[in-house]
ROLOKE-519384 format. One record per atom (N, C-alpha, C, O): x, y, z; atom name; residue number from 1. Coordinates in pm, 1 decimal. Layout:
BEGIN
> X; Y; Z; CA; NUM
...
This chain:
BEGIN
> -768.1; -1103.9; -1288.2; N; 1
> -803.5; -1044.0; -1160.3; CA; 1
> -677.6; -993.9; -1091.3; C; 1
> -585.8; -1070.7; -1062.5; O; 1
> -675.0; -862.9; -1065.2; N; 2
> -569.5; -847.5; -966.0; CA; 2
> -605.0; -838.9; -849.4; C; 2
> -710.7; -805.2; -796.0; O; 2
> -404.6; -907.7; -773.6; N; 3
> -411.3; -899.2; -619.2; CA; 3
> -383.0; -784.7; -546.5; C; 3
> -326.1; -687.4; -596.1; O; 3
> -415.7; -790.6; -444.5; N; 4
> -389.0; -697.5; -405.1; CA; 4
> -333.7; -675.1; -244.2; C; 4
> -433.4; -701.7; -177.0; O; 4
> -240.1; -644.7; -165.1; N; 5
> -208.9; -670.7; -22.6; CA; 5
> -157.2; -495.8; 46.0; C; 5
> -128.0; -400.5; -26.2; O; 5
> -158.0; -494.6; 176.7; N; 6
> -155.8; -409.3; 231.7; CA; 6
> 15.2; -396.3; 263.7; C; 6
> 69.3; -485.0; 329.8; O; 6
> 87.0; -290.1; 216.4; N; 7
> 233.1; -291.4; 289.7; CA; 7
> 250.7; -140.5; 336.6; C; 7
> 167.9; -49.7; 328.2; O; 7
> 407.5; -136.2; 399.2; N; 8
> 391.5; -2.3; 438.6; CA; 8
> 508.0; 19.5; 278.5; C; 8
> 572.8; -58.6; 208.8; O; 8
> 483.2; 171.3; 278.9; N; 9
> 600.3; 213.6; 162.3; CA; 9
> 730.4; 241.9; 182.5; C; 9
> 770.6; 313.0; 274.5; O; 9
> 797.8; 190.5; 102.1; N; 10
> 957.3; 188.4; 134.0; CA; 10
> 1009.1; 302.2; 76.7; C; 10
> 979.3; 346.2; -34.4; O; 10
> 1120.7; 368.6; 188.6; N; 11
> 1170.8; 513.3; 184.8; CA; 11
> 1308.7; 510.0; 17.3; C; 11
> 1356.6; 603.1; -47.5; O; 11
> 1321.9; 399.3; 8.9; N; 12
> 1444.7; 393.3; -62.2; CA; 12
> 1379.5; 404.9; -250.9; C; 12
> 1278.9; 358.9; -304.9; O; 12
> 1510.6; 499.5; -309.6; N; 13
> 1481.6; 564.2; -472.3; CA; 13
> 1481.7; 468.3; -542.0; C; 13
> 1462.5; 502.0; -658.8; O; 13
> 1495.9; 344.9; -527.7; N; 14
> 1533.7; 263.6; -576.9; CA; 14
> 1425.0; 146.6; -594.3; C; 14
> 1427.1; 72.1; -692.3; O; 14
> 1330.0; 136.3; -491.9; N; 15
> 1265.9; 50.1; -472.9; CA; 15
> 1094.3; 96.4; -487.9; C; 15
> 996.6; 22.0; -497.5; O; 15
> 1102.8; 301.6; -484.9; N; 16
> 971.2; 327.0; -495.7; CA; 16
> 996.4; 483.9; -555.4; C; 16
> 1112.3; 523.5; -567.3; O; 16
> 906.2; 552.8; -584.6; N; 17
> 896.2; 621.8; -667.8; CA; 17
> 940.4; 761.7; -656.1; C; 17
> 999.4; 831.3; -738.7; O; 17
> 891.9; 794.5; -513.0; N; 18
> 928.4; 900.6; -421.3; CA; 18
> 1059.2; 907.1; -404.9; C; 18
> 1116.0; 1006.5; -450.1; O; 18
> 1129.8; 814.1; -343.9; N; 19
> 1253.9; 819.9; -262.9; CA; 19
> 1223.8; 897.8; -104.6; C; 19
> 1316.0; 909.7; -24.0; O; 19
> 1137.5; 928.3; -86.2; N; 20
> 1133.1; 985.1; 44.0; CA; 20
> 956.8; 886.9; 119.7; C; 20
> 843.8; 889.7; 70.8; O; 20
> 982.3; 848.7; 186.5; N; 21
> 860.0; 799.4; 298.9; CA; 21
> 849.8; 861.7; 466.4; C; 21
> 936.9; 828.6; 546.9; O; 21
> 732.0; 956.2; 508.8; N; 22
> 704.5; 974.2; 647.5; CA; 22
> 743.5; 882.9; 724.5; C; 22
> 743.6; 769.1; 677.6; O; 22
> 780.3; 899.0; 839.7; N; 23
> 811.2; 820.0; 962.1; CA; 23
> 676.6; 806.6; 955.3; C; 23
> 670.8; 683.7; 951.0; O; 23
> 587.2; 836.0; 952.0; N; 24
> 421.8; 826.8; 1028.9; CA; 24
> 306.8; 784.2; 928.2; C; 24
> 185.1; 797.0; 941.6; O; 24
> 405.2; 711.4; 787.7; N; 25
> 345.0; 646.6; 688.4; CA; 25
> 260.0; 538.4; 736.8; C; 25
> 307.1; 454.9; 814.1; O; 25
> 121.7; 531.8; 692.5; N; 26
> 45.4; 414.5; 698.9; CA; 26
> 58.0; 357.7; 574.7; C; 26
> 84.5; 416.7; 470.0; O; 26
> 25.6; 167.4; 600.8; N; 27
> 5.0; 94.2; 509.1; CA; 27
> -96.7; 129.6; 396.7; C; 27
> -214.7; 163.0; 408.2; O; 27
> -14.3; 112.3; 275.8; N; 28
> -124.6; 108.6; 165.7; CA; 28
> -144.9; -13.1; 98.3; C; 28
> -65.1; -104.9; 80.0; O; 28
> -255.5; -2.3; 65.8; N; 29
> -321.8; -147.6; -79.4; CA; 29
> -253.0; -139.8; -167.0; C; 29
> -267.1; -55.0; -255.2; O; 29
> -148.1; -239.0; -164.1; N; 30
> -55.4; -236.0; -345.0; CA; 30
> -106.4; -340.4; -430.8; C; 30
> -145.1; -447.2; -383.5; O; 30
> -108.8; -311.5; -571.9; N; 31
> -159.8; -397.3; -703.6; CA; 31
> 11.0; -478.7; -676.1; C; 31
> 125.7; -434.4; -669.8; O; 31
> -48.0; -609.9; -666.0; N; 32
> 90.4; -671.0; -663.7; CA; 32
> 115.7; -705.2; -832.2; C; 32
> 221.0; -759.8; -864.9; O; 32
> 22.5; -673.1; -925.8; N; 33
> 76.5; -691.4; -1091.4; CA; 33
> 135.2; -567.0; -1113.8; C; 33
> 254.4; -581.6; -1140.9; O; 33
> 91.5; -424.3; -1113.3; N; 34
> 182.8; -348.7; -1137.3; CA; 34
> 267.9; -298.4; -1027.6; C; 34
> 385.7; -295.5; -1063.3; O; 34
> 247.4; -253.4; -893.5; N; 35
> 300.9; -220.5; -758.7; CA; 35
> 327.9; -95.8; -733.6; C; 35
> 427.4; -34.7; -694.7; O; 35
> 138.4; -47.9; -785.6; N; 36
> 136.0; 82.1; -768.7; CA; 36
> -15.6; 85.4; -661.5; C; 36
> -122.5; 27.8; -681.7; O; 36
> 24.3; 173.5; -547.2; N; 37
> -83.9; 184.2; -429.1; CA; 37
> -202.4; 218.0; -504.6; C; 37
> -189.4; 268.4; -616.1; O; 37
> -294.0; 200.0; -465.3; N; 38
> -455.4; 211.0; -502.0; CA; 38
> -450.2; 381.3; -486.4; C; 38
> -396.2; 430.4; -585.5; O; 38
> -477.2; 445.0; -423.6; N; 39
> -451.5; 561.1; -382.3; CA; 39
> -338.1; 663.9; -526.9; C; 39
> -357.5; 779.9; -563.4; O; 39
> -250.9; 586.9; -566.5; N; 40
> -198.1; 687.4; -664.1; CA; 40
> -53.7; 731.6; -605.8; C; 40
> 6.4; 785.9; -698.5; O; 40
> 29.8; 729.8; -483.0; N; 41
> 71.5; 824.7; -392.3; CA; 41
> 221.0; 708.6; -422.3; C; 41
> 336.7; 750.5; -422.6; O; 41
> 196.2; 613.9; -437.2; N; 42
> 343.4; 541.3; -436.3; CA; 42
> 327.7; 380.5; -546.0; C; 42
> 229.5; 330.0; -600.2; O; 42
> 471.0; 340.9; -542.1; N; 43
> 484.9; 297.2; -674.9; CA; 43
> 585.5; 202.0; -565.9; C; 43
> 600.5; 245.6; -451.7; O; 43
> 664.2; 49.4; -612.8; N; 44
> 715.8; -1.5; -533.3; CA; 44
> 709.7; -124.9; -574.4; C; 44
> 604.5; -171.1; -618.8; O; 44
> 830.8; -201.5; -564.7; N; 45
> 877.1; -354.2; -628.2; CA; 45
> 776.9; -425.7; -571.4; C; 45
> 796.1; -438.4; -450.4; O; 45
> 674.1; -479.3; -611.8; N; 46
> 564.0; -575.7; -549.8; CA; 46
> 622.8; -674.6; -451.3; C; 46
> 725.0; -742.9; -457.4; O; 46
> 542.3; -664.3; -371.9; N; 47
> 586.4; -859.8; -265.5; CA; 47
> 727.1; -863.4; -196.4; C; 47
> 771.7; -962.5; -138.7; O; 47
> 797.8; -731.2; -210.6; N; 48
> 942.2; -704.3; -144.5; CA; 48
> 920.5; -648.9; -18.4; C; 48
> 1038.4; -629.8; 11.7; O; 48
> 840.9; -599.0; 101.4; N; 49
> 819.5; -577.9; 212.9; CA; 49
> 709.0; -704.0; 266.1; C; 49
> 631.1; -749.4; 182.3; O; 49
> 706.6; -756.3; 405.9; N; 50
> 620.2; -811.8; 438.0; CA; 50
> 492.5; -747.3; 426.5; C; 50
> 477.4; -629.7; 393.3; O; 50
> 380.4; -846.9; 461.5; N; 51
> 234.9; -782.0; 442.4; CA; 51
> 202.3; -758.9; 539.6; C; 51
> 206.7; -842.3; 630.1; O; 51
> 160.0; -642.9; 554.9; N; 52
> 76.1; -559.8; 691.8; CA; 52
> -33.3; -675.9; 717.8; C; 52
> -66.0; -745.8; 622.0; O; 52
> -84.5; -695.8; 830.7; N; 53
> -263.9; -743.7; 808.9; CA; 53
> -346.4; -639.9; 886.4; C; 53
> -325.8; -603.3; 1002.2; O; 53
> -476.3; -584.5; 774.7; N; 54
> -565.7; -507.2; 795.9; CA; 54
> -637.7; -596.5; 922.6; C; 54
> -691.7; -707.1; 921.1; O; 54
> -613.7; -496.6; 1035.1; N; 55
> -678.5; -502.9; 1184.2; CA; 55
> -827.5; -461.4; 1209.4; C; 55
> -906.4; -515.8; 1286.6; O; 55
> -845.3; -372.5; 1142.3; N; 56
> -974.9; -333.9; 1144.3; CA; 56
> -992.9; -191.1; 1226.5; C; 56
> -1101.8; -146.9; 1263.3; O; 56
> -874.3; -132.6; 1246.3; N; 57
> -870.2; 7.0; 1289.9; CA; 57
> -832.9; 85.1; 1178.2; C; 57
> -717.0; 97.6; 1138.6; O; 57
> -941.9; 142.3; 1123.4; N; 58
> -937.7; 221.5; 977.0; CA; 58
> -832.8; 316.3; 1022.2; C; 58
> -740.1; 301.4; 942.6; O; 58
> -796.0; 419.8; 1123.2; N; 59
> -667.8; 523.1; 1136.7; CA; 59
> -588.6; 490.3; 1095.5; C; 59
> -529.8; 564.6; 1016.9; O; 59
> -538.5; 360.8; 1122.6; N; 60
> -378.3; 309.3; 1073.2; CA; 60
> -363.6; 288.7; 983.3; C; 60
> -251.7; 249.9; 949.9; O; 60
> -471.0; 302.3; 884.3; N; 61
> -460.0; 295.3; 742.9; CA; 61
> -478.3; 404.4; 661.2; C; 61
> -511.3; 511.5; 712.2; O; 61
> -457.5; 391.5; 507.7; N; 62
> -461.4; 467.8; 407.5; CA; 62
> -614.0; 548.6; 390.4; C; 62
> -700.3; 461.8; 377.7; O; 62
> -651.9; 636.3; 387.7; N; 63
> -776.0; 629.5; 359.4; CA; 63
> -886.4; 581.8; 235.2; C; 63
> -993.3; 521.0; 232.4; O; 63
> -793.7; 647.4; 133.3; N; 64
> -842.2; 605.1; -21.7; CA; 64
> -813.2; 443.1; -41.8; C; 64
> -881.7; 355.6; -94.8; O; 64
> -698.8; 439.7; 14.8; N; 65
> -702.5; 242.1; -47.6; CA; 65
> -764.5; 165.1; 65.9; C; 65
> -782.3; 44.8; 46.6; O; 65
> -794.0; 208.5; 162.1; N; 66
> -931.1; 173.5; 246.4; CA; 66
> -1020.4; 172.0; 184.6; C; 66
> -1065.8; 59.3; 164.8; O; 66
> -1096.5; 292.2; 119.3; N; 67
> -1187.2; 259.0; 22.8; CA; 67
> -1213.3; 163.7; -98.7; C; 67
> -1313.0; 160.3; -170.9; O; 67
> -1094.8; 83.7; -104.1; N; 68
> -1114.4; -14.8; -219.3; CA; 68
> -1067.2; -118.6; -183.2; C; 68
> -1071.0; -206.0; -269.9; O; 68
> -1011.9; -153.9; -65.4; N; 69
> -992.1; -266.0; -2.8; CA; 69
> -1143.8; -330.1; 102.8; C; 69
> -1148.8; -435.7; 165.9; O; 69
> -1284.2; -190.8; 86.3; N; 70
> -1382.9; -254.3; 163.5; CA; 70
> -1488.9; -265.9; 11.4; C; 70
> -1596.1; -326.2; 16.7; O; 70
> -1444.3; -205.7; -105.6; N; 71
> -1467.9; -267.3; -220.9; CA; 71
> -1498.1; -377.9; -266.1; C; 71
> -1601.6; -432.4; -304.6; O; 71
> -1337.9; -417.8; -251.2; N; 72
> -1283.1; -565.3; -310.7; CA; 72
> -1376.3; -661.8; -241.3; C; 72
> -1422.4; -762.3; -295.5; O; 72
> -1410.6; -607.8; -65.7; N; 73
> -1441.3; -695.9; 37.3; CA; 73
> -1581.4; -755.4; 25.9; C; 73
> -1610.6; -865.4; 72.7; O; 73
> -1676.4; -666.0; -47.1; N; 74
> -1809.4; -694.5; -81.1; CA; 74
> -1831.9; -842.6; -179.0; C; 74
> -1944.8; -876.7; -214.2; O; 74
């Protein structure tokens, strides 16, 4: 079973796939076995940023890994 937790994505080449992150980045759902966002969009050393906690204001979030974080939730 994989886990899975909400972080924001880290701007640094080193740590994610991009090397570049929005100032106005929302948290995404990362697979903490491989530490790639649900969504597809970023890649990132698992469990190395603290964990966001999903508030329940869908805006501030991802949209697509929203969709599989109310998935998981069923």
């Amino acid at each position: 079973m994989d886990s899975y937790r909400w972080e924001l994505p880290l701007s640094s080449a080193e740590l994610n796939s991009t090397g570049y992150t929005h100032g106005n980045a929302k948290p995404h759902l990362f697979n903490q076995n491989t530490g790639y966002s649900h969504c597809g969009r970023y890649w990132q050393v698992p469990n190395y940023t603290d964990e966001v906690e999903y508030t329940g204001i869908e805006k501030h979030f991802c949209k697509r890994c929203l969709k599989k974080y109310k998935k998981i939730q069923e």
